[in-house]
N, C-alpha and C positions, 0 to 999 in steps of 0.2 A: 617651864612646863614640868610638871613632876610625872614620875613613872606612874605608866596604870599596867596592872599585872588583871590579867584574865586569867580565872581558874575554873576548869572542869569544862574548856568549850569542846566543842565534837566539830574542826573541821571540814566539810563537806561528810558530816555524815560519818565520821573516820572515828578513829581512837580518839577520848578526851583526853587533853591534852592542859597545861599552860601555857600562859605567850604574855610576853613582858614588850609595852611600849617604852621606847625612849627618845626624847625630842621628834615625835612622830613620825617615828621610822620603828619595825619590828624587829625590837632589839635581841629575842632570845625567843626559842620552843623548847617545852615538854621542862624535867627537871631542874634545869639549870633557869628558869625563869623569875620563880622564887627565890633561888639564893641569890641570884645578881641584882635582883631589887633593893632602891634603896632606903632609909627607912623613912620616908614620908610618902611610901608610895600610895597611889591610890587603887583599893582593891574593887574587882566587881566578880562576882560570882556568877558564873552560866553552866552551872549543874544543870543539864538533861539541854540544854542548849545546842543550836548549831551554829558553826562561825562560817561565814562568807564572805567574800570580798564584797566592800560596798556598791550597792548597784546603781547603772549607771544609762540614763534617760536620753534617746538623741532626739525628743520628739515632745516637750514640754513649751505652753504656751502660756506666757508670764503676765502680759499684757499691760507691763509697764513698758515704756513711757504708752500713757494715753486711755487706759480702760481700769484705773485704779480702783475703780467702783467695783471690780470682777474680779482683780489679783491685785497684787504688786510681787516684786521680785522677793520682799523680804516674806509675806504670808506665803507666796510658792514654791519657795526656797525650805520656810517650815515645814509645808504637808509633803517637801521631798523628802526631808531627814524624815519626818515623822513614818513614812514610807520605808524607810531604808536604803536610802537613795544619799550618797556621799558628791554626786556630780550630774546635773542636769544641763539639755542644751536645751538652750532658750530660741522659740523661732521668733522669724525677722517680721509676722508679718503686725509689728504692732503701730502706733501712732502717735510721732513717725515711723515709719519703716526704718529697718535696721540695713541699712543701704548706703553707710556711709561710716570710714574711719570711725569720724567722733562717737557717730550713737554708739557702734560695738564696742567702745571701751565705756561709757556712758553703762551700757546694759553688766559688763563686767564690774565695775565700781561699784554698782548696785549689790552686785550678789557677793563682792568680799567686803559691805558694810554688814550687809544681814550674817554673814557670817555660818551658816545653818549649812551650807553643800557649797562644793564648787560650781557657779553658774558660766557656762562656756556660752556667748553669743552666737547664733546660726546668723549668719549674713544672705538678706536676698540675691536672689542672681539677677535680675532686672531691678532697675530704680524706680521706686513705688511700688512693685509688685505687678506694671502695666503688661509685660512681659515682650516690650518690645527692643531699650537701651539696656544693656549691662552695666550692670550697678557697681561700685569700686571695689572689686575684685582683690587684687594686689593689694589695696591701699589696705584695707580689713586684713587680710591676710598679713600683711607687714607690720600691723598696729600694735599696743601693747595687749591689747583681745586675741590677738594669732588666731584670727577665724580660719579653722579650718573644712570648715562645713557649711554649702552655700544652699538655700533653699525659698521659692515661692510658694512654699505652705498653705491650703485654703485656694490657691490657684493653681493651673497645670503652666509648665514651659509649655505652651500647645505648637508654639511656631518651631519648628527642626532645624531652619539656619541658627534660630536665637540659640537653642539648644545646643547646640554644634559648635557654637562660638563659647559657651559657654566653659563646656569641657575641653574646649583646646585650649582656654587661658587657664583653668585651675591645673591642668596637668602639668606645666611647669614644676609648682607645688607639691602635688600629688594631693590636690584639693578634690572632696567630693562634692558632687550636686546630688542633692536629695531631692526625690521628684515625687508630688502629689498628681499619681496615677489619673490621668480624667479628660478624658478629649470631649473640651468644650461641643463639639460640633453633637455629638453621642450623648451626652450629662450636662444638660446646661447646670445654668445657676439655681432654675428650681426642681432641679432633680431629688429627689430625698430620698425615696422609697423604691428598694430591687424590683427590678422590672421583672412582672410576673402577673398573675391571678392576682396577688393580695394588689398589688400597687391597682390593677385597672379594677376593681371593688371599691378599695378605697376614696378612687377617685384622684391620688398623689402622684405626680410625676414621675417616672420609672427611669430609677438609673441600672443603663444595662450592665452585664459584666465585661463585655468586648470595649467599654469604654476605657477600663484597665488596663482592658489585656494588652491591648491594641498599642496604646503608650509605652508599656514596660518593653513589648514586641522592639519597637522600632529606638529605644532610648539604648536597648540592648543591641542594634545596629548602629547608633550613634557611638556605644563607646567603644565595640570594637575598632571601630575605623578611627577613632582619635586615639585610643590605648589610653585614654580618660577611666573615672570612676564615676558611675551611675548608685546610688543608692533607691532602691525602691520603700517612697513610705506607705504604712498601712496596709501591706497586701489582705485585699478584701473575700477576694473569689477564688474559684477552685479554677478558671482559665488564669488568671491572675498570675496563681502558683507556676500553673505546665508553664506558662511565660518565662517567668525565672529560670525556673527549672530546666528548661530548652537554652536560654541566656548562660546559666555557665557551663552546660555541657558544650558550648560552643565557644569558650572561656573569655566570655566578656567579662569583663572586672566591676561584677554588679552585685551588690549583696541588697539586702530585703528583711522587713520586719512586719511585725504583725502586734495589733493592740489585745490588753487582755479583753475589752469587751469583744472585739472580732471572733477571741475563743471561745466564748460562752453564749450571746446573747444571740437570737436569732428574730428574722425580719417578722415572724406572726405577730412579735410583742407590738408592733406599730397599729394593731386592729382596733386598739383604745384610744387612738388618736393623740397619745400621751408625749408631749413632745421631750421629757426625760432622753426618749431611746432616738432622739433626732439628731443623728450625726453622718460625718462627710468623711469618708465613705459610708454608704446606709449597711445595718446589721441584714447580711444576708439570710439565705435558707441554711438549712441545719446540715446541707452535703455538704457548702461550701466551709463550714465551721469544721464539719469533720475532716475537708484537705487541708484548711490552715493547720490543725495541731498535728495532723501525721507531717508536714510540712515540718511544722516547729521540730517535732523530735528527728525526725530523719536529715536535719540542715539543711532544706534547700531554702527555710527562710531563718536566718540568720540570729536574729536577734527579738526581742521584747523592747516594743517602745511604748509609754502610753499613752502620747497625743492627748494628756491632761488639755482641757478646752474648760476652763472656768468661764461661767457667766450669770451675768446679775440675774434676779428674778424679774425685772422686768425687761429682758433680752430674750429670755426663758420660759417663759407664761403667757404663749399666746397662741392662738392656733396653728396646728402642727405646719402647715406650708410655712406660716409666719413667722416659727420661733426660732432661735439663733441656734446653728450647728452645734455641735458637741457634747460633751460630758468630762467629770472628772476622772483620774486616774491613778494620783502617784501614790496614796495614800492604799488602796487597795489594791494596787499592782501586783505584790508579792502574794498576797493570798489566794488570788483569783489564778496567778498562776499555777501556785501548790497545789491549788485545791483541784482545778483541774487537768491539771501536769504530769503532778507528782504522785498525788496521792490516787492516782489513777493506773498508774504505773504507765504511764506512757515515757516518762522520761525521768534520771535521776536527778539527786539535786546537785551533782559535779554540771550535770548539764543544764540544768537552772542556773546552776550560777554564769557555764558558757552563754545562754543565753542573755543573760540579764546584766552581765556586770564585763565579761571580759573581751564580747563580740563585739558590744555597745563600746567598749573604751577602745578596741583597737579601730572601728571603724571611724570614731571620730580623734582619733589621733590623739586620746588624754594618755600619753605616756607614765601616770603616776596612780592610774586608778583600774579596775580589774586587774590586777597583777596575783600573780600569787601567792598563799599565805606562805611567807619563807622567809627567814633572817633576812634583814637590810630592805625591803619593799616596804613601801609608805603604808603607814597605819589606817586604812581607810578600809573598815570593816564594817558586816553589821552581822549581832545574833538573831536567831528568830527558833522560835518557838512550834515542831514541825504538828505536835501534836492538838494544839490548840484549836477551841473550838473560837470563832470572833462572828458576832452579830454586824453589822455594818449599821453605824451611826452618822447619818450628815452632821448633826449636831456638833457631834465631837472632831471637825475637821478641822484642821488647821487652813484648809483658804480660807476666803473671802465670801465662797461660793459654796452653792448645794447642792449643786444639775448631778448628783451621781447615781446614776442606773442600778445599782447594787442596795441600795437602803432595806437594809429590813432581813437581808440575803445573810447564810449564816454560813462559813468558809473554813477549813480548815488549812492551819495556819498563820502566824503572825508575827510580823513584827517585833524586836523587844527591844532589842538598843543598838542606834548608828553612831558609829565611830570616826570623827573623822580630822585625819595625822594625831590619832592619837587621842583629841578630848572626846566627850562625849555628847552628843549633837542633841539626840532624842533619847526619850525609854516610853515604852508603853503607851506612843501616841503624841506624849508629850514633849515638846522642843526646850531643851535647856539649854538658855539664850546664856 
Protein backbone atom coordinates (compact mmCIF):
# COMPACT_ATOMS: atom_id res chain seq x y z
CA UNK A 1 0.00 0.00 0.00
CA UNK A 2 1.58 3.35 -0.73
CA UNK A 3 1.56 6.61 1.35
CA UNK A 4 -1.51 8.98 0.98
CA UNK A 5 -0.55 12.35 2.41
CA UNK A 6 -3.58 14.67 3.23
CA UNK A 7 -3.03 18.36 2.60
CA UNK A 8 -4.82 21.41 4.05
CA UNK A 9 -7.55 19.23 6.06
CA UNK A 10 -9.17 21.17 9.27
CA UNK A 11 -9.50 18.44 11.88
CA UNK A 12 -12.74 18.72 13.68
CA UNK A 13 -13.04 22.20 12.71
CA UNK A 14 -9.43 22.94 14.03
CA UNK A 15 -6.22 24.39 12.31
CA UNK A 16 -5.44 22.98 8.74
CA UNK A 17 -3.19 20.81 8.98
CA UNK A 18 -1.28 17.60 7.04
CA UNK A 19 -1.39 13.95 7.92
CA UNK A 20 0.59 11.37 6.20
CA UNK A 21 -1.00 7.55 6.01
CA UNK A 22 1.32 4.68 6.30
CA UNK A 23 0.28 0.82 5.96
CA UNK A 24 -2.96 2.22 7.39
CA UNK A 25 -2.17 3.56 10.31
CA UNK A 26 -1.55 7.73 10.84
CA UNK A 27 1.81 7.81 10.44
CA UNK A 28 2.53 11.64 10.90
CA UNK A 29 0.61 15.45 11.48
CA UNK A 30 1.12 18.95 10.55
CA UNK A 31 4.86 19.69 8.93
CA UNK A 32 6.68 16.74 9.08
CA UNK A 33 3.87 14.92 7.00
CA UNK A 34 5.23 15.88 3.79
CA UNK A 35 8.82 15.43 4.26
CA UNK A 36 8.37 11.86 5.60
CA UNK A 37 6.47 10.96 2.57
CA UNK A 38 7.69 8.83 0.30
CA UNK A 39 8.13 9.36 -3.31
CA UNK A 40 5.36 7.58 -4.80
CA UNK A 41 2.99 8.86 -2.38
CA UNK A 42 -0.46 9.39 -3.11
CA UNK A 43 -1.55 13.05 -2.66
CA UNK A 44 -5.24 14.23 -2.01
CA UNK A 45 -6.00 17.73 -1.37
CA UNK A 46 -8.87 18.98 1.34
CA UNK A 47 -8.28 22.62 1.12
CA UNK A 48 -11.36 24.32 2.92
CA UNK A 49 -12.17 20.54 4.02
CA UNK A 50 -12.99 19.03 7.50
CA UNK A 51 -11.29 15.66 8.71
CA UNK A 52 -13.24 13.25 10.84
CA UNK A 53 -13.03 10.09 12.17
CA UNK A 54 -14.90 7.62 9.96
CA UNK A 55 -18.41 7.29 11.06
CA UNK A 56 -19.56 4.59 12.40
CA UNK A 57 -23.40 2.75 12.04
CA UNK A 58 -24.78 0.28 15.09
CA UNK A 59 -28.13 0.13 13.22
CA UNK A 60 -27.82 -0.78 9.40
CA UNK A 61 -30.05 -3.27 7.71
CA UNK A 62 -28.14 -5.38 4.85
CA UNK A 63 -30.68 -7.83 3.96
CA UNK A 64 -28.38 -10.30 2.71
CA UNK A 65 -28.65 -13.40 3.03
CA UNK A 66 -32.46 -13.54 1.72
CA UNK A 67 -33.79 -10.00 0.45
CA UNK A 68 -31.17 -9.38 -2.27
CA UNK A 69 -33.74 -7.77 -4.43
CA UNK A 70 -33.55 -4.71 -1.50
CA UNK A 71 -29.72 -4.62 -0.63
CA UNK A 72 -26.96 -7.04 -0.42
CA UNK A 73 -23.88 -6.38 1.82
CA UNK A 74 -21.72 -5.26 -1.03
CA UNK A 75 -24.55 -2.32 -2.51
CA UNK A 76 -24.95 -1.38 1.46
CA UNK A 77 -21.64 -1.59 2.27
CA UNK A 78 -21.20 1.18 -0.95
CA UNK A 79 -23.94 3.71 0.17
CA UNK A 80 -21.93 3.33 3.65
CA UNK A 81 -18.62 4.45 2.35
CA UNK A 82 -20.52 6.65 -0.07
CA UNK A 83 -22.02 8.19 3.26
CA UNK A 84 -18.85 8.34 5.19
CA UNK A 85 -19.32 5.61 7.14
CA UNK A 86 -15.84 3.50 7.43
CA UNK A 87 -17.75 0.60 9.87
CA UNK A 88 -21.50 -0.42 9.79
CA UNK A 89 -23.29 -3.11 11.98
CA UNK A 90 -25.44 -5.16 10.17
CA UNK A 91 -28.81 -6.45 11.91
CA UNK A 92 -29.57 -10.00 12.51
CA UNK A 93 -32.96 -9.93 11.51
CA UNK A 94 -32.41 -11.16 7.77
CA UNK A 95 -33.24 -14.72 6.04
CA UNK A 96 -31.92 -16.67 7.78
CA UNK A 97 -31.69 -14.99 10.81
CA UNK A 98 -28.37 -14.04 12.02
CA UNK A 99 -28.67 -16.59 15.00
CA UNK A 100 -26.04 -18.68 14.72
CA UNK A 101 -21.94 -19.06 14.61
CA UNK A 102 -21.93 -19.74 10.78
CA UNK A 103 -24.28 -16.98 9.47
CA UNK A 104 -22.29 -14.24 11.51
CA UNK A 105 -19.26 -15.08 10.00
CA UNK A 106 -21.04 -15.78 6.66
CA UNK A 107 -22.46 -12.02 7.01
CA UNK A 108 -18.65 -10.85 7.89
CA UNK A 109 -17.12 -12.55 4.65
CA UNK A 110 -19.50 -10.83 2.97
CA UNK A 111 -18.50 -7.28 3.98
CA UNK A 112 -14.52 -7.89 3.67
CA UNK A 113 -15.22 -9.43 0.00
CA UNK A 114 -17.08 -5.95 -0.78
CA UNK A 115 -14.42 -4.35 0.62
CA UNK A 116 -16.19 -0.53 0.78
CA UNK A 117 -16.46 -0.44 5.28
CA UNK A 118 -16.00 -2.64 7.80
CA UNK A 119 -19.38 -4.83 8.25
CA UNK A 120 -19.53 -6.04 11.95
CA UNK A 121 -22.59 -8.84 12.31
CA UNK A 122 -25.34 -7.85 15.11
CA UNK A 123 -26.42 -11.31 16.25
CA UNK A 124 -30.17 -11.98 17.38
CA UNK A 125 -30.87 -12.67 20.85
CA UNK A 126 -33.63 -15.19 20.46
CA UNK A 127 -33.41 -17.96 17.63
CA UNK A 128 -35.55 -16.83 14.64
CA UNK A 129 -36.33 -13.63 16.11
CA UNK A 130 -39.59 -15.76 18.06
CA UNK A 131 -38.40 -14.18 21.11
CA UNK A 132 -38.79 -17.05 23.20
CA UNK A 133 -35.16 -19.55 23.04
CA UNK A 134 -31.82 -17.60 23.04
CA UNK A 135 -30.07 -17.80 20.26
CA UNK A 136 -25.97 -18.90 20.26
CA UNK A 137 -24.85 -16.24 22.30
CA UNK A 138 -21.33 -17.37 23.26
CA UNK A 139 -20.97 -19.39 20.04
CA UNK A 140 -21.31 -15.65 17.86
CA UNK A 141 -19.56 -14.06 20.36
CA UNK A 142 -16.55 -16.74 20.23
CA UNK A 143 -16.71 -16.80 16.36
CA UNK A 144 -14.26 -15.27 13.96
CA UNK A 145 -17.44 -12.46 13.71
CA UNK A 146 -16.68 -11.56 17.57
CA UNK A 147 -20.37 -10.58 17.82
CA UNK A 148 -20.44 -8.23 20.18
CA UNK A 149 -23.78 -6.70 19.84
CA UNK A 150 -27.00 -8.91 20.19
CA UNK A 151 -30.39 -7.61 18.81
CA UNK A 152 -34.21 -8.51 17.74
CA UNK A 153 -34.48 -5.65 15.55
CA UNK A 154 -38.11 -5.10 13.89
CA UNK A 155 -39.21 -7.03 17.15
CA UNK A 156 -39.37 -6.10 21.02
CA UNK A 157 -37.62 -8.71 23.65
CA UNK A 158 -41.40 -8.28 25.12
CA UNK A 159 -40.95 -11.35 27.58
CA UNK A 160 -38.59 -9.85 31.00
CA UNK A 161 -37.43 -13.50 31.87
CA UNK A 162 -36.17 -13.87 28.03
CA UNK A 163 -34.79 -10.50 28.50
CA UNK A 164 -33.13 -11.17 31.91
CA UNK A 165 -31.69 -14.18 30.67
CA UNK A 166 -30.46 -12.52 27.91
CA UNK A 167 -28.14 -9.86 29.75
CA UNK A 168 -27.06 -12.29 32.39
CA UNK A 169 -25.28 -14.49 29.52
CA UNK A 170 -23.78 -11.45 27.51
CA UNK A 171 -22.51 -9.86 30.68
CA UNK A 172 -19.87 -12.37 31.01
CA UNK A 173 -18.49 -10.65 27.77
CA UNK A 174 -19.62 -7.38 28.41
CA UNK A 175 -21.92 -8.05 25.48
CA UNK A 176 -24.76 -5.48 24.77
CA UNK A 177 -28.48 -6.18 23.89
CA UNK A 178 -29.89 -3.65 21.57
CA UNK A 179 -33.64 -3.35 22.24
CA UNK A 180 -36.30 -2.31 19.64
CA UNK A 181 -38.43 -0.13 22.17
CA UNK A 182 -42.29 -1.54 21.72
CA UNK A 183 -44.47 -3.58 23.94
CA UNK A 184 -46.21 -5.77 21.63
CA UNK A 185 -49.47 -5.62 24.03
CA UNK A 186 -49.34 -1.12 23.48
CA UNK A 187 -48.01 -1.33 19.40
CA UNK A 188 -49.03 -4.19 17.74
CA UNK A 189 -47.76 -5.29 14.36
CA UNK A 190 -50.12 -2.86 12.71
CA UNK A 191 -49.30 -0.03 14.64
CA UNK A 192 -47.78 2.76 12.19
CA UNK A 193 -49.02 6.11 12.94
CA UNK A 194 -48.32 8.21 16.70
CA UNK A 195 -51.30 7.95 18.40
CA UNK A 196 -53.09 11.16 18.25
CA UNK A 197 -55.66 13.34 16.33
CA UNK A 198 -53.73 12.72 12.97
CA UNK A 199 -53.68 8.69 13.53
CA UNK A 200 -57.61 8.63 14.64
CA UNK A 201 -58.41 11.05 11.24
CA UNK A 202 -56.49 9.01 9.31
CA UNK A 203 -57.99 6.21 10.22
CA UNK A 204 -54.17 4.32 10.93
CA UNK A 205 -53.48 2.35 13.93
CA UNK A 206 -51.87 4.67 16.76
CA UNK A 207 -48.62 3.73 18.22
CA UNK A 208 -48.65 5.32 21.66
CA UNK A 209 -45.33 6.67 23.08
CA UNK A 210 -45.73 4.75 26.73
CA UNK A 211 -45.30 1.84 24.34
CA UNK A 212 -41.32 2.96 24.41
CA UNK A 213 -41.27 4.39 27.27
CA UNK A 214 -42.65 1.68 29.11
CA UNK A 215 -39.77 -0.82 27.70
CA UNK A 216 -36.70 1.39 28.00
CA UNK A 217 -38.48 2.02 31.87
CA UNK A 218 -38.21 -1.64 32.79
CA UNK A 219 -34.99 -2.91 30.46
CA UNK A 220 -33.51 -0.05 32.54
CA UNK A 221 -34.56 -2.15 35.78
CA UNK A 222 -33.44 -5.18 33.93
CA UNK A 223 -29.90 -3.99 33.71
CA UNK A 224 -29.49 -2.61 36.83
CA UNK A 225 -30.15 -5.71 38.61
CA UNK A 226 -27.94 -7.94 36.13
CA UNK A 227 -25.03 -5.08 35.88
CA UNK A 228 -25.70 -6.06 32.14
CA UNK A 229 -25.69 -3.44 29.23
CA UNK A 230 -29.01 -2.33 27.63
CA UNK A 231 -28.67 -0.27 24.41
CA UNK A 232 -31.92 1.55 23.52
CA UNK A 233 -32.58 1.67 19.59
CA UNK A 234 -34.30 4.54 17.98
CA UNK A 235 -35.47 6.61 20.74
CA UNK A 236 -38.58 7.92 19.20
CA UNK A 237 -40.48 10.21 21.89
CA UNK A 238 -39.98 12.83 24.39
CA UNK A 239 -41.17 10.14 27.37
CA UNK A 240 -38.81 7.83 25.62
CA UNK A 241 -36.01 10.46 26.30
CA UNK A 242 -37.15 11.16 30.50
CA UNK A 243 -36.86 7.13 30.30
CA UNK A 244 -33.23 7.21 29.60
CA UNK A 245 -32.71 9.95 30.92
CA UNK A 246 -34.15 8.82 34.63
CA UNK A 247 -32.06 5.19 33.60
CA UNK A 248 -28.67 6.77 33.91
CA UNK A 249 -29.39 9.03 36.58
CA UNK A 250 -29.93 5.84 38.32
CA UNK A 251 -26.78 4.46 36.69
CA UNK A 252 -28.00 1.78 34.65
CA UNK A 253 -25.47 0.88 32.10
CA UNK A 254 -27.83 1.99 29.19
CA UNK A 255 -26.99 4.17 26.38
CA UNK A 256 -29.42 5.17 23.37
CA UNK A 257 -29.61 6.67 19.85
CA UNK A 258 -31.69 8.29 17.76
CA UNK A 259 -32.21 8.26 13.76
CA UNK A 260 -31.54 11.26 11.57
CA UNK A 261 -35.20 11.02 10.13
CA UNK A 262 -36.42 11.06 13.99
CA UNK A 263 -34.58 14.72 13.96
CA UNK A 264 -36.25 16.27 11.16
CA UNK A 265 -39.39 14.47 9.92
CA UNK A 266 -42.51 14.83 11.79
CA UNK A 267 -45.90 12.72 11.95
CA UNK A 268 -48.29 15.51 9.96
CA UNK A 269 -46.12 14.29 6.73
CA UNK A 270 -48.32 10.76 6.96
CA UNK A 271 -51.71 12.99 5.95
CA UNK A 272 -50.65 12.01 2.19
CA UNK A 273 -50.95 8.61 3.02
CA UNK A 274 -47.46 8.44 1.25
CA UNK A 275 -45.96 5.30 2.55
CA UNK A 276 -42.21 6.99 1.93
CA UNK A 277 -42.59 8.27 5.66
CA UNK A 278 -43.83 4.67 6.90
CA UNK A 279 -41.37 3.57 9.46
CA UNK A 280 -41.05 1.63 12.92
CA UNK A 281 -40.86 3.56 15.13
CA UNK A 282 -43.57 6.06 13.46
CA UNK A 283 -42.27 9.98 12.83
CA UNK A 284 -43.69 11.55 15.76
CA UNK A 285 -45.15 15.32 16.55
CA UNK A 286 -42.65 18.26 16.20
CA UNK A 287 -42.29 18.41 20.50
CA UNK A 288 -40.97 15.09 20.46
CA UNK A 289 -38.46 15.96 17.62
CA UNK A 290 -37.64 18.89 19.46
CA UNK A 291 -36.58 16.46 22.78
CA UNK A 292 -34.69 14.04 20.59
CA UNK A 293 -32.17 16.85 19.45
CA UNK A 294 -31.92 18.80 22.84
CA UNK A 295 -31.37 15.01 23.78
CA UNK A 296 -28.81 14.48 21.08
CA UNK A 297 -26.72 17.74 22.16
CA UNK A 298 -27.08 17.48 25.87
CA UNK A 299 -25.89 13.30 25.82
CA UNK A 300 -28.56 11.77 27.43
CA UNK A 301 -29.03 10.07 23.97
CA UNK A 302 -25.73 8.83 22.92
CA UNK A 303 -25.24 8.30 19.68
CA UNK A 304 -26.52 8.79 15.61
CA UNK A 305 -27.71 5.56 14.15
CA UNK A 306 -29.49 5.32 11.01
CA UNK A 307 -31.60 2.18 10.96
CA UNK A 308 -31.03 2.41 6.95
CA UNK A 309 -34.21 -0.13 6.00
CA UNK A 310 -33.82 -0.55 2.14
CA UNK A 311 -36.74 -1.97 0.22
CA UNK A 312 -37.77 -3.06 -3.12
CA UNK A 313 -40.56 -0.92 -4.82
CA UNK A 314 -42.88 -3.42 -4.69
CA UNK A 315 -42.55 -4.03 -0.61
CA UNK A 316 -42.86 -0.10 -0.77
CA UNK A 317 -45.68 0.89 -3.11
CA UNK A 318 -48.66 -0.16 -1.59
CA UNK A 319 -51.11 1.19 0.77
CA UNK A 320 -49.84 2.91 3.60
CA UNK A 321 -51.22 0.07 6.36
CA UNK A 322 -49.68 -2.31 3.68
CA UNK A 323 -46.39 -1.01 2.89
CA UNK A 324 -43.19 -2.45 4.31
CA UNK A 325 -41.55 -0.37 7.34
CA UNK A 326 -38.63 1.88 6.85
CA UNK A 327 -36.56 4.13 4.89
CA UNK A 328 -32.94 4.70 3.70
CA UNK A 329 -30.20 6.36 5.61
CA UNK A 330 -26.60 5.86 5.42
CA UNK A 331 -26.08 7.93 2.32
CA UNK A 332 -27.66 11.03 3.86
CA UNK A 333 -26.97 10.66 7.44
CA UNK A 334 -24.18 13.02 7.77
CA UNK A 335 -26.00 15.88 6.20
CA UNK A 336 -29.20 15.67 7.88
CA UNK A 337 -27.28 15.72 10.80
CA UNK A 338 -25.12 18.92 9.91
CA UNK A 339 -27.80 20.45 8.58
CA UNK A 340 -29.88 20.17 11.44
CA UNK A 341 -27.21 19.94 14.31
CA UNK A 342 -24.70 21.93 13.25
CA UNK A 343 -25.44 24.26 11.26
CA UNK A 344 -28.13 25.17 13.77
CA UNK A 345 -25.75 25.54 16.46
CA UNK A 346 -27.03 23.28 18.53
CA UNK A 347 -24.07 21.26 18.69
CA UNK A 348 -20.34 21.39 17.27
CA UNK A 349 -18.76 19.10 14.96
CA UNK A 350 -16.12 17.72 17.98
CA UNK A 351 -19.55 16.60 19.02
CA UNK A 352 -20.83 15.29 15.71
CA UNK A 353 -18.21 13.56 15.34
CA UNK A 354 -18.83 12.17 19.39
CA UNK A 355 -22.01 11.33 18.21
CA UNK A 356 -21.49 9.63 14.88
CA UNK A 357 -18.30 7.92 14.89
CA UNK A 358 -16.64 7.60 18.54
CA UNK A 359 -20.00 6.83 20.72
CA UNK A 360 -20.98 4.43 17.92
CA UNK A 361 -17.56 2.64 18.10
CA UNK A 362 -17.05 2.54 21.75
CA UNK A 363 -20.53 1.25 22.22
CA UNK A 364 -20.12 -1.60 19.81
CA UNK A 365 -16.74 -2.38 20.92
CA UNK A 366 -14.86 -1.63 17.33
CA UNK A 367 -11.63 -0.94 19.08
CA UNK A 368 -9.97 0.46 15.59
CA UNK A 369 -12.65 3.01 14.50
CA UNK A 370 -13.72 6.47 16.20
CA UNK A 371 -10.41 6.82 17.65
CA UNK A 372 -8.73 9.94 17.49
CA UNK A 373 -6.95 11.82 14.85
CA UNK A 374 -3.37 11.27 16.38
CA UNK A 375 -0.13 9.54 15.37
CA UNK A 376 -0.39 5.65 15.36
CA UNK A 377 -4.48 5.19 15.17
CA UNK A 378 -5.93 3.45 12.18
CA UNK A 379 -6.47 5.44 9.14
CA UNK A 380 -10.07 5.30 8.94
CA UNK A 381 -11.34 8.84 8.21
CA UNK A 382 -13.62 10.79 6.30
CA UNK A 383 -13.65 14.71 4.77
CA UNK A 384 -16.64 16.44 4.23
CA UNK A 385 -17.50 19.62 2.95
CA UNK A 386 -19.26 21.80 5.88
CA UNK A 387 -20.39 24.46 3.70
CA UNK A 388 -22.01 22.69 0.85
CA UNK A 389 -25.19 23.03 -0.39
CA UNK A 390 -26.49 19.00 -1.56
CA UNK A 391 -29.90 18.26 -3.25
CA UNK A 392 -30.91 14.76 -2.32
CA UNK A 393 -31.01 12.34 -5.41
CA UNK A 394 -32.43 8.63 -5.06
CA UNK A 395 -30.97 8.30 -8.35
CA UNK A 396 -27.79 8.65 -7.52
CA UNK A 397 -27.70 6.10 -4.47
CA UNK A 398 -25.54 3.52 -4.17
CA UNK A 399 -28.32 0.69 -2.80
CA UNK A 400 -30.43 -1.21 -4.49
CA UNK A 401 -33.34 0.73 -3.13
CA UNK A 402 -35.06 4.36 -3.22
CA UNK A 403 -37.61 4.40 -0.08
CA UNK A 404 -35.59 7.79 1.04
CA UNK A 405 -37.82 10.38 2.60
CA UNK A 406 -35.41 13.13 1.84
CA UNK A 407 -35.55 13.15 -2.15
CA UNK A 408 -35.81 16.45 -3.50
CA UNK A 409 -34.66 18.01 0.35
CA UNK A 410 -31.66 20.47 -0.09
CA UNK A 411 -29.00 19.99 3.20
CA UNK A 412 -26.27 21.68 4.10
CA UNK A 413 -23.35 19.58 4.09
CA UNK A 414 -21.49 16.67 2.44
CA UNK A 415 -19.78 14.02 2.22
CA UNK A 416 -16.38 14.16 0.13
CA UNK A 417 -14.04 11.22 0.66
CA UNK A 418 -14.09 8.03 3.11
CA UNK A 419 -10.89 6.73 4.10
CA UNK A 420 -10.59 3.54 5.13
CA UNK A 421 -6.69 2.13 6.86
CA UNK A 422 -5.74 4.39 4.76
CA UNK A 423 -7.19 3.68 0.81
CA UNK A 424 -9.71 5.63 -0.41
CA UNK A 425 -13.28 3.96 -0.33
CA UNK A 426 -15.53 6.76 -1.80
CA UNK A 427 -15.29 10.56 -3.14
CA UNK A 428 -18.29 12.68 -4.05
CA UNK A 429 -20.90 9.81 -3.69
CA UNK A 430 -18.88 7.58 -5.63
CA UNK A 431 -17.42 4.00 -4.30
CA UNK A 432 -13.85 3.41 -5.62
CA UNK A 433 -14.08 -0.34 -5.75
Amino acid sequence: MSDLLITGASPLGGATTDLLVRDGVIAALGPDAATDARADVERLAADGLVLLPGLVDLHTHLREPGREDAETVRTGSAAAAAGGFTAVLAMANTSPVTDTAEAAERVLDLGVAAGHCDVQPIGSVTKSLEGAELAELGLMHRSRARVHVFSDDGRCVHDARVMRRALEYVRAFDGVISQHSQDPALAGPSACCHEGELSGRLGLTGWPAVAESSIIARDAELALHTGSRVHVAHVSTAEGVEAVRWAKRRGARVTAEVTPHHLVLTTDLLSGYDPVYKVNPPLRPAEDVEALRAALADGTIDAVATDHAPHARHDKEHAFPDAAFGMLGLETAFSVVHDVMVTSGRIDLATLAERMSHAPARIAGLADHGRAIEVGAPANLVLVDTSARVTVDPSASQSLSRNTPFAGHTLTGSVRTTILRGRVTATDGEVIN
